[in-house]
C-alpha positions in Angstrom: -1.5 -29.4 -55.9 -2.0 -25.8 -57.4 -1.3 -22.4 -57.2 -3.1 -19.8 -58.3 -1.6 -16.8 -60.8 -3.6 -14.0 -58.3 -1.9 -12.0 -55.7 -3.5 -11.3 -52.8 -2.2 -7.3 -51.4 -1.4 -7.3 -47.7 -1.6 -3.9 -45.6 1.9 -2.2 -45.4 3.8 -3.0 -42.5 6.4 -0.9 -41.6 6.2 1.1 -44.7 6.8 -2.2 -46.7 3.9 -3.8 -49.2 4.1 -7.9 -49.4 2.4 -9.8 -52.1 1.8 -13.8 -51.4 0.0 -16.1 -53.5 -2.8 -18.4 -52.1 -1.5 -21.9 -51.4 -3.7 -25.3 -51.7 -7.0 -25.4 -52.4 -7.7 -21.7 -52.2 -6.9 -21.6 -48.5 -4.7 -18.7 -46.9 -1.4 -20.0 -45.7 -0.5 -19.7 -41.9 2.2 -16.9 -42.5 -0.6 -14.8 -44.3 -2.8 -14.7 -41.4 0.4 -13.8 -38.9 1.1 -10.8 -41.5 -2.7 -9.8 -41.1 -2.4 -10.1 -37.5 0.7 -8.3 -37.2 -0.7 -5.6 -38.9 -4.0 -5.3 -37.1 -2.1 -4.7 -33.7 0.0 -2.1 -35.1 -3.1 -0.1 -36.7 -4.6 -0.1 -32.9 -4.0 3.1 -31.5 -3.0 3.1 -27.9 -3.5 6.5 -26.1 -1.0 7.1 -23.7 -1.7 9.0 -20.6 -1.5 12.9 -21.1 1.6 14.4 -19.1 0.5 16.0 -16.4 -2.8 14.4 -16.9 -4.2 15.5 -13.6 -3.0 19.0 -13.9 -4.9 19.0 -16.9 -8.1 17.7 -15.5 -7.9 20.0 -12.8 -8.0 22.5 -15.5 -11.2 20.9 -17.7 -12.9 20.4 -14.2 -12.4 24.0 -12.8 -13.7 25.5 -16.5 -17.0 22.7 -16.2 -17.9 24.9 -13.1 -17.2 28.6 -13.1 -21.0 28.7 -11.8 -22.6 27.1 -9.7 -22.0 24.7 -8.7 -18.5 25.2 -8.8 -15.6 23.1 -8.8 -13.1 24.1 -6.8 -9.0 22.5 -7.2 -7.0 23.7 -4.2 -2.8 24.0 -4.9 0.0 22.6 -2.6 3.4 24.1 -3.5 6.4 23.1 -1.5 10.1 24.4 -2.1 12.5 23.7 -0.2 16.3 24.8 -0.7 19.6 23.4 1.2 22.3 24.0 2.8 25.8 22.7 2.7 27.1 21.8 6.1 30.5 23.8 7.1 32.1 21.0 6.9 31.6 20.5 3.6 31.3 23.6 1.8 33.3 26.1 4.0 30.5 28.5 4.5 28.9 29.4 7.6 26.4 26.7 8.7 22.9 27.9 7.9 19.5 26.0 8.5 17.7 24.6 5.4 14.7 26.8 3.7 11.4 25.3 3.3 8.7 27.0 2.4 4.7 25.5 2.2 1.8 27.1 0.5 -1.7 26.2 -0.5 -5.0 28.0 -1.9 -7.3 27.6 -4.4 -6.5 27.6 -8.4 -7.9 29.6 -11.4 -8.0 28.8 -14.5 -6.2 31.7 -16.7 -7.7 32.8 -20.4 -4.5 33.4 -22.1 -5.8 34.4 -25.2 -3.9 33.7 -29.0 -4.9 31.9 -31.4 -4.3 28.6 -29.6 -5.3 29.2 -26.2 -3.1 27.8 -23.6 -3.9 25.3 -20.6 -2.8 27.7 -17.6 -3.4 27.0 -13.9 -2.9 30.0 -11.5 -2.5 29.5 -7.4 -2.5 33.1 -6.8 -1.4 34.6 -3.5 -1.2 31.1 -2.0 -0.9 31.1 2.3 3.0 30.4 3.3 3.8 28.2 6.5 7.7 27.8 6.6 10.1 26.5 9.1 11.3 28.2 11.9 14.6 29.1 13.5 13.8 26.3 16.0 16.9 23.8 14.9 15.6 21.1 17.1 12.2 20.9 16.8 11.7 22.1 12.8 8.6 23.3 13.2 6.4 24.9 10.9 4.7 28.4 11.6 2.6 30.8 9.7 3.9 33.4 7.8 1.3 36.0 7.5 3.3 38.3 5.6 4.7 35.9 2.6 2.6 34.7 0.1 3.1 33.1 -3.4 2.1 33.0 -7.2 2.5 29.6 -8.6 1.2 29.9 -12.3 1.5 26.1 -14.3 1.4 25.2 -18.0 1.2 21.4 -18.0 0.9 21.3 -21.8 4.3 22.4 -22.5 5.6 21.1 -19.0 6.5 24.5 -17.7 5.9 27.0 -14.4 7.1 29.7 -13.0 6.6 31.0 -9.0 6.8 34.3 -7.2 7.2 35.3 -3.9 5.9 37.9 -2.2 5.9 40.1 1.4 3.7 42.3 1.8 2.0 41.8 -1.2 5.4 42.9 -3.4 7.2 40.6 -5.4 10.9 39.6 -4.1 13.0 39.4 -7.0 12.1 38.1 -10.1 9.7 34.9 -10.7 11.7 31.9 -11.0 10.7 29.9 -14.6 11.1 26.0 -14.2 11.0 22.9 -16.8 9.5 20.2 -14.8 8.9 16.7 -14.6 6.2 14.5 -13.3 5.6 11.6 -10.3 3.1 10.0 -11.9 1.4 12.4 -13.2 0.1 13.7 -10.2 2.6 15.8 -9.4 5.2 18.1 -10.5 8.2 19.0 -9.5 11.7 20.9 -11.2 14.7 21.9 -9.0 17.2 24.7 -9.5 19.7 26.7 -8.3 19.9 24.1 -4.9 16.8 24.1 -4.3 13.2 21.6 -5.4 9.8 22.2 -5.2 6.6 20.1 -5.6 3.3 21.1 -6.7 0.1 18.8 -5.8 -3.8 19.3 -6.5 -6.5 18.7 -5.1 -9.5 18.0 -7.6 -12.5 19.0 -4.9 -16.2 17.8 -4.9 -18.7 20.1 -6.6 -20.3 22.8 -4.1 -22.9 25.4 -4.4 -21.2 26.7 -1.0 -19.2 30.1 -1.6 -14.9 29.6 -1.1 -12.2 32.2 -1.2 -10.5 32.6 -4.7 -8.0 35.3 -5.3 -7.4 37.1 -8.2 -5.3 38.9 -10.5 -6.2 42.1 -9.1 -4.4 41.0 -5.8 -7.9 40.9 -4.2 -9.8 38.5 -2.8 -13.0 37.5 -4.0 -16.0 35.7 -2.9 -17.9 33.1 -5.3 -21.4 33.6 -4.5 -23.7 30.2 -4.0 
């Protein structure tokens, strides 16, 4: 029984070199081939799933078909905000506000020298509750609509409502979080809201989009 005076180098694990000589006849001892193992499985790289990974799609699929055909992503942005019971809070009792809106996205060209991922549902169609308390139903509001503009790189949005095509207040900035990835959703201020898409099928058919210039435009097939 020998060993041999060379040392064989091992890949650094863990920042850490080891050195082990070869055992019997030449042949590599068990612990060797763990270390070589070991190291093999942490050189693999693992992609995780992107955050907001289908926000992001939605935004690579949109830019794949700004002609035709096109491919469309429609937006569905819910907020609702509550309301303390008297009881509770010692305010008048009021109904809780829930707003639903949906239209179609852009994608906005935000310029700089690193161009960000930006999704735009631009004066998006509002159905909210009524003053019905016992039924809850929903009903068009012709006069609301919203701007829902989404930065899933950096996890951020912002929405603005409107009547009568005149912004109410300030928009309202929001850090969100994910379900899954295939939503959003942030809260603030008592209130939540949700943003979904809808990746659509190609189409050479002509849909509604809405711009920046508050007008609606028609993509001709």
């Amino acid at each position: 029984m020998f060993f041999t005076n060379k040392n064989i180098s091992l890949p650094p694990i863990h920042g850490v070199y080891k050195k082990q000589k070869t055992g019997f006849m030449g042949l590599i001892p068990p612990m060797l081939c763990l270390t070589l193992l070991v190291s093999i499985l942490f050189t693999l790289k693992i992609e995780p799933m992107p955050f907001l990974s289908e926000f992001i799609a939605a935004y690579n699929w949109i830019k794949s078909g700004e002609t035709v055909p096109y491919h469309p992503v429609r937006m569905f942005f819910t907020r609702h905000t509550g309301s303390m019971p008297e009881l509770y809070s010692g305010k008048p009792a009021y109904k809780d506000f829930i707003i639903y809106a949906t239209g179609y996205v852009e994608r906005i060209e935000d310029g700089g020298n690193i161009p960000k991922k930006h999704l735009r549902g631009y004066n998006l169609k509002v159905s909210k509750n009524t003053n019905n308390f016992i039924a809850g139903r929903m009903a068009d509001d012709p006069t609301m609509t919203f701007d829902v503009d989404i930065y899933p790189e950096e996890g951020k949005m912002s929405y603005q409502m409107k009547v009568n095509n005149t912004a109410l207040g300030g928009a309202v900035a929001l850090n969100v979080t994910t379900i899954d990835n295939v939503l959003l959703t942030g809260a603030k201020d008592g209130e939540v809201v949700v943003v979904g898409l809808e990746i659509l099928p190609e189409t050479n058919q002509p849909f509604a989009i809405a711009d920046s210039s508050s007008v609606e435009k028609t993509v001709n097939a």
